[in-house]
C-alpha positions in Angstrom: 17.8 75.3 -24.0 19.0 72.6 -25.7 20.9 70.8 -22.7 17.8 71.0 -20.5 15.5 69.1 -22.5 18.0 66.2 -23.2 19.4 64.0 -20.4 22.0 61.8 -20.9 21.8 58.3 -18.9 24.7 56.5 -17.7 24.1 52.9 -18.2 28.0 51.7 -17.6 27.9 49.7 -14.7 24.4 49.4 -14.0 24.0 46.0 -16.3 26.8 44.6 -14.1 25.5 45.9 -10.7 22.3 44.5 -11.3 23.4 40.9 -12.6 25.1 40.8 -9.5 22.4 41.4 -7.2 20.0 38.9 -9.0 22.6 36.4 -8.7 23.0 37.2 -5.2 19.2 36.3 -4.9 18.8 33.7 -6.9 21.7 31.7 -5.2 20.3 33.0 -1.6 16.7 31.3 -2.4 18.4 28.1 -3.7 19.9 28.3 -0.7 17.2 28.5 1.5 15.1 26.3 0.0 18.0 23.7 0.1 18.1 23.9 4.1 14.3 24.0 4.5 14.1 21.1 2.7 17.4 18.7 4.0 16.1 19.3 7.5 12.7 18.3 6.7 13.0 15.2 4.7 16.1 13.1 6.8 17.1 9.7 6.1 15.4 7.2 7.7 17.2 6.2 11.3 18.8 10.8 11.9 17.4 12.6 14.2 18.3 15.9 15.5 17.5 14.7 19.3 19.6 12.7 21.4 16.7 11.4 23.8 14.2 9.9 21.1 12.1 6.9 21.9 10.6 4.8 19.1 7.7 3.4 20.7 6.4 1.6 17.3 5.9 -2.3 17.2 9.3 -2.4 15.5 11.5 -0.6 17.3 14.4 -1.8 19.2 17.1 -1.1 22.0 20.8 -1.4 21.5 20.6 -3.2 24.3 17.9 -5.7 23.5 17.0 -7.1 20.4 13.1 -7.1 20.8 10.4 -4.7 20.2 8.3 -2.3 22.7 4.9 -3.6 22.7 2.6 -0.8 23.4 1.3 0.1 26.0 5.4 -1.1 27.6 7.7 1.2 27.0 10.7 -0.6 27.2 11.5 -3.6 24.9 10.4 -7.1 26.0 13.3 -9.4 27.8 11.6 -12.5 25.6 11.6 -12.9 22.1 8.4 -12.7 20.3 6.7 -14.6 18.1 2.6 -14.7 16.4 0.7 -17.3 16.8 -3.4 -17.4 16.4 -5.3 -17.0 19.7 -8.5 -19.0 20.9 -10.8 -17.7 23.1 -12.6 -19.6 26.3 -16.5 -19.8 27.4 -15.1 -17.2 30.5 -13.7 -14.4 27.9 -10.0 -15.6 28.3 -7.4 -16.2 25.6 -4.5 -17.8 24.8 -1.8 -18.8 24.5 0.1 -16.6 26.1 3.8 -18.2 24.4 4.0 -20.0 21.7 5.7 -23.7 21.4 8.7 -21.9 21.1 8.2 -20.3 24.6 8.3 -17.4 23.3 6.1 -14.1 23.9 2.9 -14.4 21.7 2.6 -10.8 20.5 -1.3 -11.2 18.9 -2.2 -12.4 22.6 0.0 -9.3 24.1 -1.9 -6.4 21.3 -4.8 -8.1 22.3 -5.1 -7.6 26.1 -3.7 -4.2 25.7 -6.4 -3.6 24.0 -8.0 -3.2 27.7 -5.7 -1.4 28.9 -4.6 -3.1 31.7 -2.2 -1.5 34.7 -0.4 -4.5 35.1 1.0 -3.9 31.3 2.8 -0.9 32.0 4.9 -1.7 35.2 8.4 -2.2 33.5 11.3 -4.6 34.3 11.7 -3.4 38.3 7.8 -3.8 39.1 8.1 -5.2 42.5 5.0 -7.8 44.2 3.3 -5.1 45.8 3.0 -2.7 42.6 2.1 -5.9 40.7 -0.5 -6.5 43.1 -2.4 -3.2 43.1 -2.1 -2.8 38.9 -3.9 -6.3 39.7 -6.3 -4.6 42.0 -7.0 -1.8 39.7 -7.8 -3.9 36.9 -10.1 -6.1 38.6 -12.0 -3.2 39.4 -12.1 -1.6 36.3 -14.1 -4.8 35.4 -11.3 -7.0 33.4 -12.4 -10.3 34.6 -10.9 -12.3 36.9 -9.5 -14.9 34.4 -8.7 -12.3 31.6 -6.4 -10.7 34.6 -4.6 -13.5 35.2 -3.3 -14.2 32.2 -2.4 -10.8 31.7 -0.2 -10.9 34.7 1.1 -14.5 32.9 2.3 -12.3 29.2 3.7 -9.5 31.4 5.8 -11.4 33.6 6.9 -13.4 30.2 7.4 -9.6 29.1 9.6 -8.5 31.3 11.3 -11.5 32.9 9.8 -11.3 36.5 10.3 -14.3 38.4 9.1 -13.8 42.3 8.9 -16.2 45.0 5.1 -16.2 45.7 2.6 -15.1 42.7 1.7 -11.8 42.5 -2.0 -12.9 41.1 -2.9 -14.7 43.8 -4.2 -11.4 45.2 -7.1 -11.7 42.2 -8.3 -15.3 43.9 -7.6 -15.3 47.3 -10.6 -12.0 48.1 -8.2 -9.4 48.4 -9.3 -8.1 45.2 -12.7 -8.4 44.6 -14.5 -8.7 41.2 -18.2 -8.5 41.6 -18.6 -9.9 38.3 -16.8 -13.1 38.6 
């Protein structure tokens, strides 16, 4: 009766076993969190996608040095520059360059504030898309004047040059702007 009442544990290899396995753990977490964290904190400048645009103020192509000026989304063919704008009896500002000839970015933020068509057309915009984002704006009740010179900072913006001018579709009654 004596045997049944005492059992005898075997503790030889158990210490070792279970070191083992909380190592295992412990090194398995760091591990973890390690990844979770590298992959969610990257160096300014990594990504994990090829195909990424940067559409902020400051971003730039390879290609071309200058920023994309929302609402583009390609960078401007012009360099930029700031200079304080003034503001006309009829609602228009300016300028739309500074001395420099360069593209006035506080007149550019400010019409796309309105959120003009005409802003948004790209380098390859030819006179006949030109001419209905003119359209559209007119009749979304951007003044006549104000249109104009937003056709003026996106052709400075991306470099057309045409034979004829596209705006003269605002003046000459093929667009028509009630208000103006």
């Amino acid at each position: 009766m004596k045997k049944m009442g005492k059992k005898k544990l075997n503790t030889k290899g158990f210490g070792a076993v279970e070191i083992v396995f909380v190592l295992v753990v412990i090194i398995g977490l760091c591990l973890s969190g390690y990844f979770l964290l590298s992959s969610n904190h990257k160096t300014p400048g990594t990504s994990d996608s090829v195909n990424t645009i940067n559409s902020s103020p400051n971003s730039t192509s390879s290609n071309n040095p200058y920023a994309v000026l929302e609402p583009a989304t390609v960078p401007s063919k012009t360099a930029e520059c700031s200079q304080q704008i003034s503001f006309s009896s009829n609602g228009d500002s300016g300028p739309v360059a500074c001395s420099s000839g360069d593209l006035n970015v506080v007149e550019w933020n400010g019409l796309a504030a309105l959120e003009p068509s005409v802003m948004k057309l790209g380098y390859a915009a030819t006179t006949a898309q030109i001419q209905s984002a003119l359209c559209a704006d007119v009749k979304e009740n951007i003044s006549n004047p104000i249109e104009e010179t937003t056709y003026q900072i996106s052709a400075l913006y991306y470099g057309w040059n045409f034979s004829s001018n596209p705006s003269s579709v605002i003046t000459n009654g093929t667009c028509v702007n009630v208000d103006d």
